[in-house]
Wavefront OBJ file of the C-alpha trace (Angstrom):
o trace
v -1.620 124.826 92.072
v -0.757 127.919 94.279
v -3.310 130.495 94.536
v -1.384 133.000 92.917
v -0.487 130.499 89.770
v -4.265 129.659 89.414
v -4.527 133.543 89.252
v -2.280 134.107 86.372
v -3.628 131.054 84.388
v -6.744 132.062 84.701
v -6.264 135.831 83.970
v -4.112 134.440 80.672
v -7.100 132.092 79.837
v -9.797 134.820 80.017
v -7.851 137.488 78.011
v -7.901 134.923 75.319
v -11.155 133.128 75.628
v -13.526 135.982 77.570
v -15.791 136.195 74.251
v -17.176 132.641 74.630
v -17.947 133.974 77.813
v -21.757 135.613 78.730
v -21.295 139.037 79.710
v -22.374 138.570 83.755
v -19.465 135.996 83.676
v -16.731 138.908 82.007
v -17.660 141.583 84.771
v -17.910 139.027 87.885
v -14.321 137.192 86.965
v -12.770 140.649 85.876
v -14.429 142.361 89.138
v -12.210 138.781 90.343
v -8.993 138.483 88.715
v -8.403 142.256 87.544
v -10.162 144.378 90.197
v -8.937 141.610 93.142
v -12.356 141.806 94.487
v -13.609 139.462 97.200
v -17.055 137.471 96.717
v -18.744 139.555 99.638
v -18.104 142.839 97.619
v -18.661 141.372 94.084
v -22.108 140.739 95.601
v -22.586 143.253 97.174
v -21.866 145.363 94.443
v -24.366 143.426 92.328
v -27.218 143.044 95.156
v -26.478 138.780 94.290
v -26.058 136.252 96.922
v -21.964 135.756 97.746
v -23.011 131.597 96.586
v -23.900 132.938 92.981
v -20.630 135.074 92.701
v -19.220 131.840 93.628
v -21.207 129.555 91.440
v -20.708 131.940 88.391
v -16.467 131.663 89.180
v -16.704 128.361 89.455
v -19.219 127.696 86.104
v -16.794 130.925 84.414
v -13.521 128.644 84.869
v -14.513 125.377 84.155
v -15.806 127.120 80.855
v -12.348 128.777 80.052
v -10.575 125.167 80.502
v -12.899 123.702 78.439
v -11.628 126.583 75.640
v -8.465 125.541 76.896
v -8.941 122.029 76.381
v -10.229 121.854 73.175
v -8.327 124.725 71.567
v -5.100 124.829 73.045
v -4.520 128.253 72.553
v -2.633 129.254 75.854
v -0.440 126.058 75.614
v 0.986 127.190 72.048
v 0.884 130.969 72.999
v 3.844 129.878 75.633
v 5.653 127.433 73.459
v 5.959 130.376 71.544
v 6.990 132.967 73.890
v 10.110 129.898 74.867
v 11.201 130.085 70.850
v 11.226 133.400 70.940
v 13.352 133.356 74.471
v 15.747 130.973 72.496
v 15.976 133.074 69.133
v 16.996 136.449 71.262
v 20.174 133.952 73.205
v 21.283 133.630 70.097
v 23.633 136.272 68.035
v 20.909 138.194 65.988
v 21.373 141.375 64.695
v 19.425 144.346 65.925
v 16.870 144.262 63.480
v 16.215 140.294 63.845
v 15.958 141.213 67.660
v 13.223 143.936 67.172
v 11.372 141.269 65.009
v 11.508 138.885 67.943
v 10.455 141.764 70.333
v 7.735 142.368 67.817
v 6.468 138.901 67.977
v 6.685 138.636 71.271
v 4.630 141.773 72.176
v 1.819 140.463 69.715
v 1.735 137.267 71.445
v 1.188 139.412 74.601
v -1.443 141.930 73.771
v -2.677 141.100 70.184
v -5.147 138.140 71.878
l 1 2 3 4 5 6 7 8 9 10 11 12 13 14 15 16 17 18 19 20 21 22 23 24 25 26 27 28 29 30 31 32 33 34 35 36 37 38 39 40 41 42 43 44 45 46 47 48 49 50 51 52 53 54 55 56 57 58 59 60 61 62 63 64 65 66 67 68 69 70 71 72 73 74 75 76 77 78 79 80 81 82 83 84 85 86 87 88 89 90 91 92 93 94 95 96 97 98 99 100 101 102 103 104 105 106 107 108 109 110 111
């Protein structure tokens, strides 16, 4: 997987799993993902070694696919988004589009 594809996944997977997630492991993978930080100034930020930033990454994602894994919430958040896709090809009214659009948008920001 391309660096940048690993990015999105995992920026997907912690908007919708970051709660089973300690709060050291939210700020370092947001400081990550979000804030495009490198490890040097993630710890130097945090007075931490750059090998803990990197151990807490690496212990942060394995914990999101786990989520992943057992709850499958990412996978059926795209199948989704794909129906939706399909439903606005077709002829729909206005008002069955703004339903889809609806849908769609809280599929995108109500995780």
């Amino acid at each position: 997987m391309e660096k940048i594809e690993r990015t999105i996944r995992y920026v997907k997977l912690f908007n919708i799993y970051k709660d089973f997630l300690t709060h050291k492991q939210i700020e370092i993978l947001g400081d990550y993902f979000l804030a495009d930080l490198s490890l040097s100034e993630i710890a130097e930020s945090r007075d931490i070694t750059r090998s803990a930033v990197e151990d807490t990454l690496k212990k942060s994602c394995v914990k999101l696919d786990e989520c992943e894994s057992n709850l499958h919430l990412l996978e059926k958040r795209e199948k989704l988004l794909k129906i939706c896709a399909k439903l606005k090809e077709k002829t729909l009214n206005s008002s069955e589009i703004k339903e889809v659009e609806d849908i769609e948008k809280e599929l995108d920001y109500g995780i």
